[in-house]
C-alpha positions as CSV (number, residue, x, y, z in Angstrom):
1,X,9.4,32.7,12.7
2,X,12.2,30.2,12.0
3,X,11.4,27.9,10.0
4,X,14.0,25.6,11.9
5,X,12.6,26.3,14.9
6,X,10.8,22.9,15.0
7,X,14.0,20.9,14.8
8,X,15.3,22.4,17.5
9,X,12.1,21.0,19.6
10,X,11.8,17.8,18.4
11,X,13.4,16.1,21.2
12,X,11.4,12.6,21.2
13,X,14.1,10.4,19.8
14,X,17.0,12.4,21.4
15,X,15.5,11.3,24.9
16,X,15.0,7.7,23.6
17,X,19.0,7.5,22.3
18,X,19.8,9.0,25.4
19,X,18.3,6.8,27.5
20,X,19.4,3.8,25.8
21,X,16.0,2.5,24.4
22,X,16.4,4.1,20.9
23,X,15.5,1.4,18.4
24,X,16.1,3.0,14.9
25,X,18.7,3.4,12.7
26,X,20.9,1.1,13.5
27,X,24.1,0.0,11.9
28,X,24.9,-3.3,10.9
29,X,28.3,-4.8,10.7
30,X,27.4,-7.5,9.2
31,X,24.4,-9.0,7.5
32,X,24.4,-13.1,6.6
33,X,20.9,-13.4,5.7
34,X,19.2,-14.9,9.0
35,X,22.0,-13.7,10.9
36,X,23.5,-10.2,11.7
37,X,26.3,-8.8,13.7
38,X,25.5,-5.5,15.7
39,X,28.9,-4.3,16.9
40,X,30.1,-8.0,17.7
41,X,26.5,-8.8,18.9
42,X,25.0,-11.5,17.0
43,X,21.5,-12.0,16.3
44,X,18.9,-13.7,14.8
45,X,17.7,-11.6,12.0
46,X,13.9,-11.8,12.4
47,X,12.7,-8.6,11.2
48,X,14.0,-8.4,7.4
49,X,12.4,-8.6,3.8
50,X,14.2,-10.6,2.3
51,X,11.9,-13.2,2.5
52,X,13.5,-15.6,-0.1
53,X,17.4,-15.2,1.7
54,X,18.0,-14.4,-2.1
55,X,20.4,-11.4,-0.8
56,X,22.9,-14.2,0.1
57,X,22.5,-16.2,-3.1
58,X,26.6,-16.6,-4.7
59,X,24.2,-16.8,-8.2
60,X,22.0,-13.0,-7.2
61,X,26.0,-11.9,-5.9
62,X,28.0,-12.9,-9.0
63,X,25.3,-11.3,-11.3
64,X,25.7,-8.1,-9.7
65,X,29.3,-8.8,-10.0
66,X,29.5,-9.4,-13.8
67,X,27.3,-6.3,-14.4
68,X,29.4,-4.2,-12.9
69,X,32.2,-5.3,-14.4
70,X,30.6,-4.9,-17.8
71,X,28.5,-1.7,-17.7
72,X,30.2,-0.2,-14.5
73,X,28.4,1.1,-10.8
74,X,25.7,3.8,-12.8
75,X,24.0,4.3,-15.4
76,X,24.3,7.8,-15.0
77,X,20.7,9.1,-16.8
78,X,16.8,8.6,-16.6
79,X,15.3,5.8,-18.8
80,X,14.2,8.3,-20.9
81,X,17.2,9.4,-22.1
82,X,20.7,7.2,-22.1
83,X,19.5,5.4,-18.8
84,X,18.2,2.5,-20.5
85,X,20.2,-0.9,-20.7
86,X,18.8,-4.0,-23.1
87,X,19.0,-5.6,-19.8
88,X,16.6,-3.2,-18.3
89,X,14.0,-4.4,-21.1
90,X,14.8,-7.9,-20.6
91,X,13.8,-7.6,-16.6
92,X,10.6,-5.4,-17.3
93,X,9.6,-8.3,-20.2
94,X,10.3,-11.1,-17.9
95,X,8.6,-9.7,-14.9
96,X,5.2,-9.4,-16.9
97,X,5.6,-13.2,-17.9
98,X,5.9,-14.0,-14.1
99,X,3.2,-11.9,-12.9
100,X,1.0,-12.8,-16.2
101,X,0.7,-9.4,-17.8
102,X,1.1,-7.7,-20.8
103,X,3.9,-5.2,-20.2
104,X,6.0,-4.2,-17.5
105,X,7.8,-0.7,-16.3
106,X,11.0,-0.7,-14.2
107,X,11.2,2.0,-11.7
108,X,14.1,3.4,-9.3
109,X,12.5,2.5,-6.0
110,X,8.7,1.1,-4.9
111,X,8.6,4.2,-3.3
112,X,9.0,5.9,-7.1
113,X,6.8,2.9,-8.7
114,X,3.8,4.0,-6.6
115,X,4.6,7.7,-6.8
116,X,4.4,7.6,-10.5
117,X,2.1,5.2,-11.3
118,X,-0.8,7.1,-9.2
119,X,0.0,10.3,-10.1
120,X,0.3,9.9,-13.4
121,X,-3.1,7.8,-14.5
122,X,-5.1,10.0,-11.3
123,X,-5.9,13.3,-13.0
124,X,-8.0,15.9,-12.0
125,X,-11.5,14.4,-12.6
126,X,-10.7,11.3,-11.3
127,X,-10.9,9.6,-7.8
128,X,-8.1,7.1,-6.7
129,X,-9.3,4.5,-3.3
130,X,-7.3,3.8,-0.6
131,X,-7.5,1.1,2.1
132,X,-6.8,2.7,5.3
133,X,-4.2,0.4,6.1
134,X,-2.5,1.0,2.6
135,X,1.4,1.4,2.3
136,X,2.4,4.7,3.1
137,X,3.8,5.4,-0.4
138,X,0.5,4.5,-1.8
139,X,-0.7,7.7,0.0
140,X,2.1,9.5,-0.8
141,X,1.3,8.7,-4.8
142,X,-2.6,9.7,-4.1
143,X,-1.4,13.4,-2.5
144,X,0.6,13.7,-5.6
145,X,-2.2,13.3,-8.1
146,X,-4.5,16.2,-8.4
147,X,-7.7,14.2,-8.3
148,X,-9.7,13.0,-5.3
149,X,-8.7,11.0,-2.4
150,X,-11.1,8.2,-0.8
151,X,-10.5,6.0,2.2
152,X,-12.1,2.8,2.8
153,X,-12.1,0.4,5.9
154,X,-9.0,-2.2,6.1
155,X,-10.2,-4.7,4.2
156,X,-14.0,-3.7,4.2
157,X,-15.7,-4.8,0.9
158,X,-19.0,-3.3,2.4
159,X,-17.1,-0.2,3.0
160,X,-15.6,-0.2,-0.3
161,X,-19.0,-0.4,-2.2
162,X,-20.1,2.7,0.0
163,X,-17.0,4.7,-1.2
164,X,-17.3,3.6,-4.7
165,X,-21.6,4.2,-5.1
166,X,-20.7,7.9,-4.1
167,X,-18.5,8.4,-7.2
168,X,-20.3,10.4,-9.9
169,X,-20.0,8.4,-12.8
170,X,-19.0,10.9,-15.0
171,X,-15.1,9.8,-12.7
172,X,-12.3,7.7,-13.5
173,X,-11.9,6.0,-10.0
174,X,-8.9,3.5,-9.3
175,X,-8.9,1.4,-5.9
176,X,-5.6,0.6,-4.7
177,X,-4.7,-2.0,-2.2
178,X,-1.9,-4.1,-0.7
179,X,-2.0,-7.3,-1.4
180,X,-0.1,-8.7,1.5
181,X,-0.3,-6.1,4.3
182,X,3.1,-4.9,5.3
183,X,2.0,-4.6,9.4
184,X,-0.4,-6.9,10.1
185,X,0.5,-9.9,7.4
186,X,-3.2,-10.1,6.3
187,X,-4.5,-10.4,2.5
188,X,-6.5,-8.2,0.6
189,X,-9.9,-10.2,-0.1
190,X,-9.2,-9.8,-4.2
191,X,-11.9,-11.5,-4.9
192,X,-14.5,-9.8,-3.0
193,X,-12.7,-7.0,-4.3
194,X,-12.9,-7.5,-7.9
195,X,-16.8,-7.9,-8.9
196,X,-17.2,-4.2,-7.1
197,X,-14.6,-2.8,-8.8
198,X,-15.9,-4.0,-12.0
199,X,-19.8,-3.1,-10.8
200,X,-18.7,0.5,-10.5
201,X,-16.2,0.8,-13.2
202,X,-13.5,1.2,-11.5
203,X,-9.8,-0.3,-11.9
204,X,-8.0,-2.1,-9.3
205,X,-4.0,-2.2,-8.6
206,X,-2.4,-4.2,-6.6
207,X,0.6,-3.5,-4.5
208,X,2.7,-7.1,-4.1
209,X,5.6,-5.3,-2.6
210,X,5.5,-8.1,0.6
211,X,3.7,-10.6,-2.0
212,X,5.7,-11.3,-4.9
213,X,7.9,-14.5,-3.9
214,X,5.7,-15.4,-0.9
215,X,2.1,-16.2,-2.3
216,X,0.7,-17.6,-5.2
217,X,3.7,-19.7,-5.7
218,X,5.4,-16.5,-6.0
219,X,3.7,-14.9,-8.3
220,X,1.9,-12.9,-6.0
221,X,-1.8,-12.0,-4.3
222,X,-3.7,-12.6,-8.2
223,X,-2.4,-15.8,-8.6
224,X,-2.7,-16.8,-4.7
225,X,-6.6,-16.4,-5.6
226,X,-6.2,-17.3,-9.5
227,X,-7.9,-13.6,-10.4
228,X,-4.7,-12.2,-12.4
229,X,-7.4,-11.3,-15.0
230,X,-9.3,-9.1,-12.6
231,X,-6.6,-6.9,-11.6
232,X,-5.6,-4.1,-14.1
233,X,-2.2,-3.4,-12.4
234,X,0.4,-5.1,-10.2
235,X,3.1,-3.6,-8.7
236,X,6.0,-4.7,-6.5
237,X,9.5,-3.6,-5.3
238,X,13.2,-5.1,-5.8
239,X,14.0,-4.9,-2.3
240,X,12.1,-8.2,-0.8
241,X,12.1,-11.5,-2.4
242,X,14.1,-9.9,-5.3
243,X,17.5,-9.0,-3.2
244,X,17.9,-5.8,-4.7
245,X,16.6,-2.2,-5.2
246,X,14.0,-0.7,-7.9
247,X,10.7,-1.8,-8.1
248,X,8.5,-2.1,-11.1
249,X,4.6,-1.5,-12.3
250,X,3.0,-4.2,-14.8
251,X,-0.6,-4.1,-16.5
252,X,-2.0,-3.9,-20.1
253,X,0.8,-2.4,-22.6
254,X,-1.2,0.8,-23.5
255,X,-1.6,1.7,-20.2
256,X,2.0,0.8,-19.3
257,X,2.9,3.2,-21.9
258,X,0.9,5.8,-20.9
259,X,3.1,5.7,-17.5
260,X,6.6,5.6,-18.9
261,X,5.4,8.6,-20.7
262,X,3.9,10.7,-17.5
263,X,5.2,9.5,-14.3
264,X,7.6,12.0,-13.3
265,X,9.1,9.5,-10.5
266,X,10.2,7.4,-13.6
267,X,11.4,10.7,-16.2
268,X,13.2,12.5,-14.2
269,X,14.9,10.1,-12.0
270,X,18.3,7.7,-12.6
271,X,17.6,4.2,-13.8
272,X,18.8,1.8,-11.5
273,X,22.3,0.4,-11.8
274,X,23.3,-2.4,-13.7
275,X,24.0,-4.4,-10.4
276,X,20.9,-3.9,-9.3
277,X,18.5,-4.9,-12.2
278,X,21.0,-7.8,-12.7
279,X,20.3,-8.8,-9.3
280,X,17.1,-8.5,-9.9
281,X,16.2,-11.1,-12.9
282,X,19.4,-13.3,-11.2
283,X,16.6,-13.5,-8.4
284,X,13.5,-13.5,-10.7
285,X,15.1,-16.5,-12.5
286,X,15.5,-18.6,-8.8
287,X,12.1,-17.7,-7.8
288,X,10.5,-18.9,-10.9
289,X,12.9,-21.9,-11.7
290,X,12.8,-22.9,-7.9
291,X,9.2,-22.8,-6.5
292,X,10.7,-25.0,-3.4
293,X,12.3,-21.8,-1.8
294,X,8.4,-20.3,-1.8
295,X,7.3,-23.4,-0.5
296,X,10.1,-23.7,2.6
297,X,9.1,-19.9,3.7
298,X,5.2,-20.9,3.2
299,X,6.1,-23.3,5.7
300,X,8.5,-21.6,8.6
301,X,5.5,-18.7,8.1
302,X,3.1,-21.6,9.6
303,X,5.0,-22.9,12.1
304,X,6.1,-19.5,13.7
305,X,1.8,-18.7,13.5
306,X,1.2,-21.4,15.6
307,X,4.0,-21.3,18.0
308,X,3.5,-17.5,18.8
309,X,-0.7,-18.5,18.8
310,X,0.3,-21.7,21.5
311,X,2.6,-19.4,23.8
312,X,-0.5,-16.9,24.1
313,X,0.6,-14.1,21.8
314,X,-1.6,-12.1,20.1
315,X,-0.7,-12.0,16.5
316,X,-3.7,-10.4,14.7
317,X,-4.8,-11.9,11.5
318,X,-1.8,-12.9,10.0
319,X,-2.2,-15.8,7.4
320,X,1.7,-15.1,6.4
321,X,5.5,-15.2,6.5
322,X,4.6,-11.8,8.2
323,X,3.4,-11.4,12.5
324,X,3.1,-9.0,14.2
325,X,3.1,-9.4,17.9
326,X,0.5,-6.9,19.2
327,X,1.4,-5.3,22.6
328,X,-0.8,-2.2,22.8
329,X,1.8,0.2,24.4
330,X,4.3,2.3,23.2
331,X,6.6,1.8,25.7
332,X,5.9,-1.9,26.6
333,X,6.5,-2.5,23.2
334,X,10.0,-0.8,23.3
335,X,10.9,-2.4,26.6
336,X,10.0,-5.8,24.6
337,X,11.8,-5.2,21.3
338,X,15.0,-4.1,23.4
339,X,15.1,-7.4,25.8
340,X,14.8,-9.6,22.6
341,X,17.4,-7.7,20.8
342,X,20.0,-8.3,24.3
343,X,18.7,-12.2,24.2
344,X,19.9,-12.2,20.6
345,X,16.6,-11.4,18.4
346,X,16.5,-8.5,16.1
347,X,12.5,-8.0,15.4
348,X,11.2,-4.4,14.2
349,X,9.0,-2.4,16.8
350,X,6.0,-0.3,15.2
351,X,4.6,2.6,17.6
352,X,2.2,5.3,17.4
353,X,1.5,7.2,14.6
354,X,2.4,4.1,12.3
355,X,0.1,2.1,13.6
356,X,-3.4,3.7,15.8
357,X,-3.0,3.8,19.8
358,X,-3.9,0.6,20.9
359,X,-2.4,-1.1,18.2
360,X,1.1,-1.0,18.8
361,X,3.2,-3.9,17.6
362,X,6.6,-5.9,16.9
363,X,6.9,-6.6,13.5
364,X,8.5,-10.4,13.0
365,X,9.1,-11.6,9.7
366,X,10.6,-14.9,8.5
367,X,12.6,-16.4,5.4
368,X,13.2,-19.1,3.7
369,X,16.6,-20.1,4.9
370,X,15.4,-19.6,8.5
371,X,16.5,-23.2,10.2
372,X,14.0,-25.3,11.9
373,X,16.4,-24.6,15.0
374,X,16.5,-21.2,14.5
375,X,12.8,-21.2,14.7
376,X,12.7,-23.2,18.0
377,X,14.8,-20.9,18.8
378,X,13.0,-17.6,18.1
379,X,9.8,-19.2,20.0
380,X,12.5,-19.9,22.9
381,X,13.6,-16.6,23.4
382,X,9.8,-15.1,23.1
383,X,8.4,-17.3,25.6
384,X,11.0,-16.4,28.3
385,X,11.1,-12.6,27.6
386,X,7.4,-12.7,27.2
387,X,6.9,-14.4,30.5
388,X,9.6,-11.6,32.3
389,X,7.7,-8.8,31.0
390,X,4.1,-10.3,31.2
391,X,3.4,-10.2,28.2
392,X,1.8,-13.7,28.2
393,X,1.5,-15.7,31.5
């Protein structure tokens, strides 16, 4: 047997390109912040992560500017061999001030970050705990590890405790969650979470990818719920509130350690450029000095909640910047997503197998330096394709 031979019958997204309704991949001409040009089409950029608008900061640009004109576009090594800058270290020890931890560890990607931190602290007697609706590299990291994977129900404390009371005690066991959920823009209950961690001896990390720079002032899911004490480890990516690309892991300094010494994302992978960890603290240093940008995208997240909730949409549980729009039907969903995008809204539509059948969802997010009449304007366009399609009445 070939084993190309699958290529040649995946046809799905051929048929979808084809017939005009394809909506991946697509290539930007230009992207100002909350607005973006599609082949001289421009919308209203409501389906991005850059929740702080921090990508269009001339302060976040000219950082990247000067480090390249200092240190050049790479690196050109892993961290743990001529890959390392001072400014690296400077980013990794500010970012565990901000997120009130001991130690920090900068990564490549989040995708690497969660790789390597699982992996390496999950060995072969121990048992790592996932939500079910955890971040797909958080799964990714658990496959890696040669230890035991558990599942728990999204945000299911009583579920949780079940998993956890059929451990053997003789196991390590580490529960990872999101913090704020990437889909569905709910919270993880950390402090329903915490005593049952700390019942069973287990540890608890936190994945702030979508939370750093929106909650807690910030400073993420912990300090939303002032429990930075009970989680062992927070983690979080460079390419969200921070305008950039990396990502990082902070906890207690042995343990960070013990990670920069075993996670084979981190060894054997590039450090990231000097553009993009100056970016990085440029942006760190704007969240932390300017808590009225948090504030502002607090805000447009509420007004957007209740304008989609009085139109009639059906937007989950979302107590956040992030909504999805559930519509239940793959191809409903597409037919939605691709009238927005013609009425000039670019939103993010998530089908089966991301999210269960049934469950299927536009993904909406919003920023800080999203305009009130931008807003009104979002809520404008939703309303009248919503109505066409009968999605709401």
């Amino acid at each position: 047997m070939d084993i190309f031979e699958k290529c040649g019958q995946f046809t799905e997204a051929k048929d979808a390109i084809a017939g005009g309704y394809y909506p991946y991949f697509i290539p930007f001409t230009d992207n100002e912040g909350s607005i973006a040009t599609i082949q001289g089409h421009r919308v209203l950029m409501c389906g991005s992560n850059n929740y702080l608008g921090l990508t269009i900061d001339p302060r976040v640009r000219q950082a990247a500017i000067d480090a390249v004109a200092r240190y050049g576009t790479s690196c050109t090594g892993s961290r743990f061999l001529n890959g390392t800058l001072e400014m690296h270290e400077q980013l990794e020890q500010e970012l565990a001030e901000y997120v009130g931890k001991e130690a920090a560890l900068v990564f490549s990607t989040g995708m690497q970050t969660n790789l390597g931190t699982i992996s390496a602290l999950v060995g072969r007697k121990d048992v790592v705990v996932l939500d079910k609706d955890d971040h797909a590299s958080i799964v990714d990291g658990a496959k890696l590890s040669y230890g035991d994977t558990k599942r728990f129900r999204h945000n299911d404390v009583a579920d949780l405790e079940r998993v956890l009371a059929s451990i053997p005690e003789d196991k390590g066991a580490l529960v990872v969650v999101d913090g704020l959920f990437s889909m569905g823009g709910d919270i993880a209950p950390l402090p329903e979470i915490i005593p049952v961690c700390k019942k069973y001896g287990a540890r608890l990390m936190v994945d702030d990818a979508h939370a750093l720079g929106v909650l807690g002032g910030g400073r993420g899911t912990a300090a939303h719920f002032g429990v930075t004490d009970g989680v062992d480890l927070i983690m979080s990516t460079f390419s969200k509130s921070f305008a950039s690309l990396g990502g990082f892991i902070a906890g207690d300094e042995d343990v960070i350690h013990f990670i920069k010494h075993f996670a084979r994302s981190f060894i054997f992978s590039a450090s990231i450029p000097p553009a993009n960890a100056a970016s990085a603290l440029a942006a760190l240093r704007i969240m932390r000095d300017e808590p009225e940008r948090v504030e502002h995208l607090i805000a447009n997240g509420a007004k957007m909640r209740a304008g989609f909730k009085a139109l009639g949409f059906n937007i989950g549980s979302s107590v956040t910047p992030v909504i999805p729009i559930l519509i239940g039907d793959d191809m409903r969903t597409i037919y939605f997503w691709k009238a927005l995008f013609d009425a000039g809204v670019f939103v993010n539509p998530v089908l089966c197998p991301a999210v269960p059948e049934g469950q299927q969802l536009l993904r909406t997010s919003y920023m800080a330096i999203h305009t009130e009449e931008q807003l009104d304007c979002v809520l404008g366009v939703f309303e009248k394709v919503g109505k066409e399609l009968g999605i709401i009445s």
